[in-house]
C-alpha positions as CSV (number, residue, x, y, z in Angstrom):
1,X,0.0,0.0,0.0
2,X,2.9,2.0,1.0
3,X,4.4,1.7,-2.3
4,X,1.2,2.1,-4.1
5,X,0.8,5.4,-2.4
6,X,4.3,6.7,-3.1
7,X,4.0,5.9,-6.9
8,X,1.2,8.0,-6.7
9,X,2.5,11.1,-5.1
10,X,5.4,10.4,-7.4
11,X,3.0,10.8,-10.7
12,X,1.0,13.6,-9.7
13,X,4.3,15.1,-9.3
14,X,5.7,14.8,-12.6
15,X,1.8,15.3,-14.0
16,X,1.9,18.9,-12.1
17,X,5.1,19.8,-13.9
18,X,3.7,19.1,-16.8
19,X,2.3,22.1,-18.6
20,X,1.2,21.3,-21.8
21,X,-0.4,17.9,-20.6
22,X,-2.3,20.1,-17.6
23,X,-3.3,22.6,-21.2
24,X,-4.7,19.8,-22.8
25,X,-6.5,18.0,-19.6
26,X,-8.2,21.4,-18.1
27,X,-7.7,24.9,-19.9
28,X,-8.4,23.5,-23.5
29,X,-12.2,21.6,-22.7
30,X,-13.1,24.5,-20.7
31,X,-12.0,27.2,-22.9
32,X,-13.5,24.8,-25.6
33,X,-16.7,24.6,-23.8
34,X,-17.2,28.1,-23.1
35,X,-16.3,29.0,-26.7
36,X,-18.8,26.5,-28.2
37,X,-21.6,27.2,-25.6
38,X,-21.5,30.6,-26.2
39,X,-21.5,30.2,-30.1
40,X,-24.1,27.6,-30.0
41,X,-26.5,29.1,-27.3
42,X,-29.2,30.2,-29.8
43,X,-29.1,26.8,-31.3
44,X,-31.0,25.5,-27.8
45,X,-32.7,28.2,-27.3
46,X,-36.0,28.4,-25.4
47,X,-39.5,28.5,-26.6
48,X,-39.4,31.9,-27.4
49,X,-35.7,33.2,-27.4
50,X,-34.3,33.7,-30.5
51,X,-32.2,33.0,-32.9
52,X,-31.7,34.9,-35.9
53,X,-32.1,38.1,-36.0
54,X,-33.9,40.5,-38.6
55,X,-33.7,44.3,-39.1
56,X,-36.5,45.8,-40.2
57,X,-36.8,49.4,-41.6
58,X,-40.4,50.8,-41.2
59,X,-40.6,54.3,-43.9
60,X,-44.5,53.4,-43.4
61,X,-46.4,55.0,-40.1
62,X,-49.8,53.2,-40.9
63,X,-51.2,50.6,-38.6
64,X,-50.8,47.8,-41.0
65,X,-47.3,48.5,-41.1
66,X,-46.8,48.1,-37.3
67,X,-49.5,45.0,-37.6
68,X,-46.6,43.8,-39.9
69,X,-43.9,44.0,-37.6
70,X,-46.2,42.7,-34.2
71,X,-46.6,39.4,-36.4
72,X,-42.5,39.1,-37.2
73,X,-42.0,39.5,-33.7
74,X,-45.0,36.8,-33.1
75,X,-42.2,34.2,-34.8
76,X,-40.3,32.1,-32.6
77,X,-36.7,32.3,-33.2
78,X,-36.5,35.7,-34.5
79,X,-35.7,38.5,-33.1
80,X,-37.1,42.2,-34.9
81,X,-34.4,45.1,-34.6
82,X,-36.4,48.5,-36.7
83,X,-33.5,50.3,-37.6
84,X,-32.4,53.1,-40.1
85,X,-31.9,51.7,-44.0
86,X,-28.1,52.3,-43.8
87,X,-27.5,51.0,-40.7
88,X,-29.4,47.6,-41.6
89,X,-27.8,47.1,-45.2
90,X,-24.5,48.0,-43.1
91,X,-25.1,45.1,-40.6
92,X,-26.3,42.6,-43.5
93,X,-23.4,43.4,-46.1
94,X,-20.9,43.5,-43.0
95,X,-21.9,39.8,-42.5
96,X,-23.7,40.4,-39.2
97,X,-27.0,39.8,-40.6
98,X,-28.4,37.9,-43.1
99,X,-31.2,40.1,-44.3
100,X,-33.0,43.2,-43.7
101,X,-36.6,44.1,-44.7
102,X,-37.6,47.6,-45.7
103,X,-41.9,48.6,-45.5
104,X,-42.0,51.2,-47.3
105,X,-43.8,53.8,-47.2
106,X,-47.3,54.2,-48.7
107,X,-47.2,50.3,-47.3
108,X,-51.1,51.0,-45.1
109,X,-52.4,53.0,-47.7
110,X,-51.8,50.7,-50.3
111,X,-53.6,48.3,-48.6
112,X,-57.0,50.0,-47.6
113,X,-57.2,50.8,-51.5
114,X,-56.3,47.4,-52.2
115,X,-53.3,48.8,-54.6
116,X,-50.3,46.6,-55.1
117,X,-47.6,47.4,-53.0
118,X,-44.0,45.6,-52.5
119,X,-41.7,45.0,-49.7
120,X,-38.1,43.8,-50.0
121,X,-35.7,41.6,-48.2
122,X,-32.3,42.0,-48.7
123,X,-30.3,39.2,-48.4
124,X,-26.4,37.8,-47.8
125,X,-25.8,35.1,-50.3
126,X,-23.5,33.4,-48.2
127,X,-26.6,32.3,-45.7
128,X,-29.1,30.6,-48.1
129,X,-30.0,28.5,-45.1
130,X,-30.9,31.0,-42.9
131,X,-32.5,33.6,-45.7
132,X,-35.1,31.3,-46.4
133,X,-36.2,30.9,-43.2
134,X,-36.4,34.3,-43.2
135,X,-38.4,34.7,-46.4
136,X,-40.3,32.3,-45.6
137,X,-41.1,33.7,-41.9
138,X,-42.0,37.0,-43.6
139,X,-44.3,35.5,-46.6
140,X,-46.3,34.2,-43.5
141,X,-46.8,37.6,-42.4
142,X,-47.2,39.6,-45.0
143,X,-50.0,36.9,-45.6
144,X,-51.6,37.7,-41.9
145,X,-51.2,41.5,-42.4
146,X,-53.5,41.7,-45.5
147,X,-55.8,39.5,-44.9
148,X,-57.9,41.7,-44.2
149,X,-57.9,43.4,-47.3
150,X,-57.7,40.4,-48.8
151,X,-61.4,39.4,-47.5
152,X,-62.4,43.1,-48.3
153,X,-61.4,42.5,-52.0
154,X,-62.8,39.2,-51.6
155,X,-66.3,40.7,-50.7
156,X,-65.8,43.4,-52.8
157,X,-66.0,40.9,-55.6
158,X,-68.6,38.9,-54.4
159,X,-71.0,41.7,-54.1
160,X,-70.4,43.6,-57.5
161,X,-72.1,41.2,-59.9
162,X,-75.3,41.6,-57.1
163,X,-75.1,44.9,-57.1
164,X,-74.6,45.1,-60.9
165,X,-77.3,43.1,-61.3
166,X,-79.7,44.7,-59.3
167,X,-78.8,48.3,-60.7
168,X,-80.2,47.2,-63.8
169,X,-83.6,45.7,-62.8
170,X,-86.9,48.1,-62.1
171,X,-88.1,48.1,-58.9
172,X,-90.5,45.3,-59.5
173,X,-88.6,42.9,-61.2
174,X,-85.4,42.5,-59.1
175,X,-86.8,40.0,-56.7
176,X,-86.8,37.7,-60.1
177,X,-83.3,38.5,-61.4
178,X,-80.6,35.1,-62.7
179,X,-79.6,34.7,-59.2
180,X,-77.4,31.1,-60.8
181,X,-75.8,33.2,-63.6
182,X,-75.1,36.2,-60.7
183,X,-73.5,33.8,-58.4
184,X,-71.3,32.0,-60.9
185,X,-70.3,36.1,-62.2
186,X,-69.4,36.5,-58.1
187,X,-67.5,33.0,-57.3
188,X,-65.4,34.1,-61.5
189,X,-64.3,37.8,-59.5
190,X,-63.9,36.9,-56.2
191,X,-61.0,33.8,-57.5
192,X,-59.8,36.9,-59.7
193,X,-59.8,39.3,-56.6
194,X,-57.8,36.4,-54.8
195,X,-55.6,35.4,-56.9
196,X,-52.6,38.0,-56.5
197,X,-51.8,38.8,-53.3
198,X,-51.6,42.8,-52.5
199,X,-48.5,43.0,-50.8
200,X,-45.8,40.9,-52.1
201,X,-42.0,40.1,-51.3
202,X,-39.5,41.4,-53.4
203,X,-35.6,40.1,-52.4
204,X,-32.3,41.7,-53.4
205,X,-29.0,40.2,-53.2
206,X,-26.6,42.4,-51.5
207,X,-23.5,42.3,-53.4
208,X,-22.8,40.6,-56.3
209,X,-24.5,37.7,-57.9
210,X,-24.2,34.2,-58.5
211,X,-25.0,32.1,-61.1
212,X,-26.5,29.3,-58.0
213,X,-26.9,29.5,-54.6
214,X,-23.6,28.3,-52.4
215,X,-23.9,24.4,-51.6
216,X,-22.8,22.9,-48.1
217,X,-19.4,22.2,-49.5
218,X,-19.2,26.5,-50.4
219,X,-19.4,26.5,-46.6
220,X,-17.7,24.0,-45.3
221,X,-14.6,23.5,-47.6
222,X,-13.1,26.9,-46.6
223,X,-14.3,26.7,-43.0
224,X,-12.4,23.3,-42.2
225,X,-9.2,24.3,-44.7
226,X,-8.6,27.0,-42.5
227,X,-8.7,25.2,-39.4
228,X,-6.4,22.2,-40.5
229,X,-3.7,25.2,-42.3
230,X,-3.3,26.3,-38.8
231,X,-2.5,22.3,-37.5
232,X,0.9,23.5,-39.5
233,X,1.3,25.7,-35.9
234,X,2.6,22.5,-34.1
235,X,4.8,21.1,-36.6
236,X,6.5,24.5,-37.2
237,X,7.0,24.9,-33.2
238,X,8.0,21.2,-31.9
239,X,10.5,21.5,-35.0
240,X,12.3,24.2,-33.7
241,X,12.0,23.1,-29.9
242,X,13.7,19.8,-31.0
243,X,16.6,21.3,-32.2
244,X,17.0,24.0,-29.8
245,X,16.9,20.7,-27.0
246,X,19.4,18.6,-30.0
247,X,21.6,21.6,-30.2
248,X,21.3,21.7,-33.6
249,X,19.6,25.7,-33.4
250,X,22.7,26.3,-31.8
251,X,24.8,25.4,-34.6
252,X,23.0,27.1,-37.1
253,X,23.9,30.3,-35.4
254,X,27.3,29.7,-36.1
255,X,26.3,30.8,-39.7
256,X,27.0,34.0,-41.2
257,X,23.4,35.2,-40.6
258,X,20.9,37.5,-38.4
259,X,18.3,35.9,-36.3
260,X,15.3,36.8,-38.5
261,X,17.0,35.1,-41.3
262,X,17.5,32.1,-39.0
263,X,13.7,32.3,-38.7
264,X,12.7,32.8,-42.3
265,X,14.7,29.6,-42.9
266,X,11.9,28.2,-41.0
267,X,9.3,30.1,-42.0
268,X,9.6,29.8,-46.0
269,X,9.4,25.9,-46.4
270,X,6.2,25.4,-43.6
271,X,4.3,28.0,-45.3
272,X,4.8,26.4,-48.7
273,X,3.4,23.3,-47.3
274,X,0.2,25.4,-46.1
275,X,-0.1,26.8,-49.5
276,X,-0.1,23.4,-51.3
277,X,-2.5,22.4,-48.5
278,X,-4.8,25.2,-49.5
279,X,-4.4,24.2,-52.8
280,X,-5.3,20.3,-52.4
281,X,-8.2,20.9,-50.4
282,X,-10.2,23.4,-52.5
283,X,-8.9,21.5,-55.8
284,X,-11.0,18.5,-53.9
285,X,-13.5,20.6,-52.9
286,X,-14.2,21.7,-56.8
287,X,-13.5,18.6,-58.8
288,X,-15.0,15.9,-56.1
289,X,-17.4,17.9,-54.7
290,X,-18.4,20.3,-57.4
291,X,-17.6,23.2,-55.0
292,X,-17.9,26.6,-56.7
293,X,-14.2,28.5,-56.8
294,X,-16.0,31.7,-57.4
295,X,-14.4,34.3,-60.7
296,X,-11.1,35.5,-59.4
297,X,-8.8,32.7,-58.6
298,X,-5.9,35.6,-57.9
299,X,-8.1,36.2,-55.3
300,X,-7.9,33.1,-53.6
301,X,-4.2,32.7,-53.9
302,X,-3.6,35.7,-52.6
303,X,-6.1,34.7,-49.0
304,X,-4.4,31.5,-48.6
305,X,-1.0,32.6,-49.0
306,X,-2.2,35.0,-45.9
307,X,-3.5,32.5,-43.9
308,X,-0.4,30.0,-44.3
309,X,1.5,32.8,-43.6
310,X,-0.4,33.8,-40.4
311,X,-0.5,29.9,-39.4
312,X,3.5,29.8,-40.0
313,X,4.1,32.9,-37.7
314,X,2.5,32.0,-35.5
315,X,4.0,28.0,-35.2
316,X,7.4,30.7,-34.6
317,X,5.4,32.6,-32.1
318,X,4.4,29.5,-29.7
319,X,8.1,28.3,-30.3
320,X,9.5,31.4,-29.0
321,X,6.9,30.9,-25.7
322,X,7.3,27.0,-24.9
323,X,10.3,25.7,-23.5
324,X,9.4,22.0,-24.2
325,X,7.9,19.9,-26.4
326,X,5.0,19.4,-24.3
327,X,4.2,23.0,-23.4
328,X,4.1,23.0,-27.4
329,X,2.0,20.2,-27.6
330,X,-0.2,22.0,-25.2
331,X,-0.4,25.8,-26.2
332,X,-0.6,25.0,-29.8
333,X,-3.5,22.4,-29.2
334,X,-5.6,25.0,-27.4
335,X,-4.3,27.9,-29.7
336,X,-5.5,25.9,-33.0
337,X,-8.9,24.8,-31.8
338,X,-10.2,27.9,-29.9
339,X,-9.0,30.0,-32.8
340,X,-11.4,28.2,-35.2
341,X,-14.4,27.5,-32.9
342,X,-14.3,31.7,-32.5
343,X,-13.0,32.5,-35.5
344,X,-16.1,30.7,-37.6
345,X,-14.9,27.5,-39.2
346,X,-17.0,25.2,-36.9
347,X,-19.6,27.7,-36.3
348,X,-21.1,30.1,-39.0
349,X,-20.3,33.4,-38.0
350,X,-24.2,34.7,-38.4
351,X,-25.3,31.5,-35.7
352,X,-23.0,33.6,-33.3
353,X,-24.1,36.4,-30.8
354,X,-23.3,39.7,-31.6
355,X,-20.4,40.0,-28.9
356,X,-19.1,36.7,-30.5
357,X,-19.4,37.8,-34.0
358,X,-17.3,41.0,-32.9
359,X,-14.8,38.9,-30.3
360,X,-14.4,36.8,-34.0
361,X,-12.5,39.6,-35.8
362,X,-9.9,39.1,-33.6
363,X,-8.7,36.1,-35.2
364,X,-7.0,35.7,-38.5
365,X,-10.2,32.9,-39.3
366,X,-12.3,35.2,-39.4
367,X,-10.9,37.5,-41.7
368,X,-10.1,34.6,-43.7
369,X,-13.7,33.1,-43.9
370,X,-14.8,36.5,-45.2
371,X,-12.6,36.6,-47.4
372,X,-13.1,33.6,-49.1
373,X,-17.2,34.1,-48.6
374,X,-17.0,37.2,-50.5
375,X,-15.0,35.7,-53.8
376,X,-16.9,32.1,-53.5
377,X,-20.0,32.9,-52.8
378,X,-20.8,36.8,-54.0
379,X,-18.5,36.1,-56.6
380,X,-16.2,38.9,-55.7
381,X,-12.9,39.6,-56.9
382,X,-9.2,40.3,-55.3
383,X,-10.0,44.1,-54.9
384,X,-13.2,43.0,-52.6
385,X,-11.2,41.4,-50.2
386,X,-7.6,43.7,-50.1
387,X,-8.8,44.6,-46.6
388,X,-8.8,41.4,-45.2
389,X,-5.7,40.7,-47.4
390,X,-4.2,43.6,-45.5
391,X,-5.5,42.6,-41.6
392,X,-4.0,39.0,-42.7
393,X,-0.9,40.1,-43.8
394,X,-0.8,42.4,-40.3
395,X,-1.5,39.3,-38.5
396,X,1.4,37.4,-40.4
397,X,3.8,40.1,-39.7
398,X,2.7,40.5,-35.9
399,X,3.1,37.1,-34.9
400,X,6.9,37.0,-37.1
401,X,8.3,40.3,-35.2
402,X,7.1,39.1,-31.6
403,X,8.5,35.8,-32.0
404,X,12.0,37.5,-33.0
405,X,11.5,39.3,-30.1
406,X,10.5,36.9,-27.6
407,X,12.8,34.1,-29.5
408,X,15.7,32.7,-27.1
409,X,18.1,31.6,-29.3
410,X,20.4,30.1,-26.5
C-alpha cells in the first residue's frame, strides 16, 4: 500500500510539472466549452428566445405597417431590430446579418385601397440556409397582415355582380333577377380578386451575384481548410523546440546570418506546405465535390497565401513561448482549436451572438472566412477582399516580429 501510495505522489508530481499535458486535460475543454456554448447558445434556445435576428426598416407610419412587424415578432426564433436603411444594409453586407426588410412607405395606404404594394428583403448570399427561413417567416406575415384586405377584395368581388345586377332591374322585377348566372359572375371575381396577393415580397442580393446559390461544400470546404492550415502551428513549433533541446539551433547560429533570417529559414518551407494544402483541399472541394471556386482565382491565392502565412508565424510565435515539447503540444493544441471554434470555421459566424461575431475579428479565421465568402460565394474579386488581405498580412507580420523578439536563441 505504501508503495502504491508513493507511486502515486510520485506521478502527480511529474503530472503537475507538466504544462502542456495540464493545457490539454483542463484549460483546452473548458476554454473549448465556453467558446462553443457561447457560439451555439441560440441553437437551444427556449421556446421563445431567439435565434436569428432581422432588421426591419419601417418608412410606413400606418397601422398595418406596425401589424406587420407585431406578427414578425409573433415568430419564434426571430428577433425584430427597426433600424435606419443604412445601418441595416451595413449590418447585412458587413456579414452580421443575413437580411433586412424595408416597408416602405405608402405600405397601409396601399392596402385600404387594395393597390399593389412591394416590400423587399435583402439578403447575404452566403446564408441561403438562414435567408429562407427568413423569407419564408416574412411571406407568413405579409400573408396575416393583408388578410384583411384580402377578405375586403374578396367581398368586394362577391358583391359587385349583385349589385350590378340589381342596378339594372326596375323596382318590380329585381326580386326575379338570374340569381345562378349572378353567383357563378361573383365566385369568377372573387378567385380573380384572390388570386394575387396585394402586398408581395421582393428580395435583393446584396453584393454581387451568382449564377447558384452556395452548396454545403461552399461553406464547409473553406471553414475546415482554414482550421487544418493552422495544424501547421505545431509542426512549425515542436520542429524548432527539437533542435534547440538537439543543439542543432545552436549550430546554425554559427552561420554568417541575423536571427530573422534564422527564422525565415523556418518560416519559408512550412508556409509552402500550407499553400499546397490550400491548394489540395479546395482543388477536392471543386473537382470531387463540385464546390464553386468563385471568378477570381488571384483572389484566392492571394487569402491562402495569408492564412499560411499567419499559421507559419505563429508555429514561430508558440516556439519562441514554450520551452518543451510538451508545453508546445499544449499551447498550440488550445491555440489551434479555440481560434477556429471563434473564429467561424465550426460555427457560422451569423449562428454567433453579436459579442461573438465581434470577439471573431480578432482572429485571423475570421478574416479569412470573409474573405473567401466574399470571392466564392458573392463572386467577388481580389480588390473585394484587399482589406482582409491587409489585416492577414498584419497578422502574419505581428506574430513574425514578436517571435524575433520573444525568441531565445540560446
Amino acid at each position: 500500500m505504501a508503495a502504491i501510495f508513493a507511486s502515486t505522489v510520485k506521478e502527480l508530481k511529474i503530472l503537475s510539472r507538466d504544462r502542456g499535458t495540464l493545457i490539454r486535460l483542463f484549460l483546452l475543454p473548458v476554454m473549448f466549452i465556453t467558446v462553443m456554448s457561447l457560439a451555439l447558445g441560440r441553437m437551444y434556445r427556449r421556446p421563445g428566445e431567439s435565434m436569428l435576428k432581422l432588421p426591419v426598416i419601417v418608412e410606413d407610419v400606418s397601422a398595418p405597417a406596425q401589424e406587420l412587424v407585431q406578427a414578425l415578432r409573433a415568430v419564434q426564433g426571430l428577433e425584430i431590430e427597426t433600424v435606419a436603411r443604412g445601418e441595416a444594409l451595413a449590418r447585412v453586407k458587413d456579414g452580421k446579418r443575413v437580411a433586412a426588410l424595408l416597408v416602405p412607405a405608402g405600405f397601409g395606404q396601399a392596402l385600404a385601397q387594395n393597390s399593389p404594394v412591394t416590400v423587399t428583403l435583402y439578403l447575404d448570399p452566403g446564408q441561403t440556409l438562414a435567408t429562407s427561413a427568413l423569407g419564408a417567416a416574412v411571406r407568413g406575415a405579409l400573408a396575416r397582415t393583408q388578410g384583411e384586405a384580402m377578405r375586403q377584395r374578396g367581398v368586394d368581388g362577391l358583391l359587385f355582380p349583385v349589385e350590378q345586377a340589381v342596378a339594372q332591374l326596375p323596382p318590380e322585377a329585381r326580386a326575379r333577377f338570374d340569381l345562378k348566372g349572378t353567383r357563378a359572375v361573383a365566385l369568377a371575381r372573387s378567385r380573380e380578386a384572390t388570386a394575387e396577393p396585394i402586398a408581395s415580397l421582393r428580395t435583393e442580393t446584396l453584393g454581387s451575384t451568382r449564377d447558384k446559390p452556395p452548396g454545403v461544400y461552399e461553406q464547409n470546404v473553406p471553414g475546415y481548410s482554414v482550421m487544418f492550415m493552422f495544424f501547421i502551428v505545431s509542426y512549425v513549433a515542436n520542429s524548432i523546440v527539437t533542435e534547440k533541446r538537439n543543439g542543432t539551433l545552436r549550430r546554425l547560429m554559427m552561420a554568417p546570418v541575423s536571427k530573422a533570417e534564422l527564422l525565415l529559414g523556418k518560416v519559408v518551407p512550412n508556409f509552402i506546405v500550407g499553400l499546397v494544402q490550400a491548394g489540395v483541399l479546395f482543388t477536392i472541394g471543386h473537382f470531387v465535390f463540385g464546390m464553386n471556386l468563385g471568378h477570381d482565382p488571384l483572389g484566392l491565392i492571394v487569402i491562402s497565401m495569408a492564412v499560411a502565412g499567419a499559421a507559419t508565424g505563429l508555429g514561430i510565435l508558440v516556439a519562441a513561448l514554450a520551452r518543451t515539447e510538451e508545453q508546445v503540444s499544449g499551447l498550440s493544441t488550445l491555440l489551434i482549436l479555440t481560434l477556429a471554434a471563434l473564429g467561424g470555421s465550426m460555427v457560422p459566424l451569423f449562428v454567433m451572438p453579436d459579442f461573438m461575431q465581434t470577439a471573431a475579428r480578432i482572429t485571423p479565421h475570421a478574416w479569412a472566412l470573409l474573405a473567401y465568402q466574399k470571392l466564392i460565394v458573392a463572386g467577388g474579386s481580389t480588390r473585394d477582399v484587399l482589406p482582409h488581405l491587409a489585416v492577414l498580412s498584419g497578422f502574419a507580420a505581428t506574430f513574425f516580429a514578436v517571435a524575433v523578439w520573444r525568441f531565445r536563441f540560446e
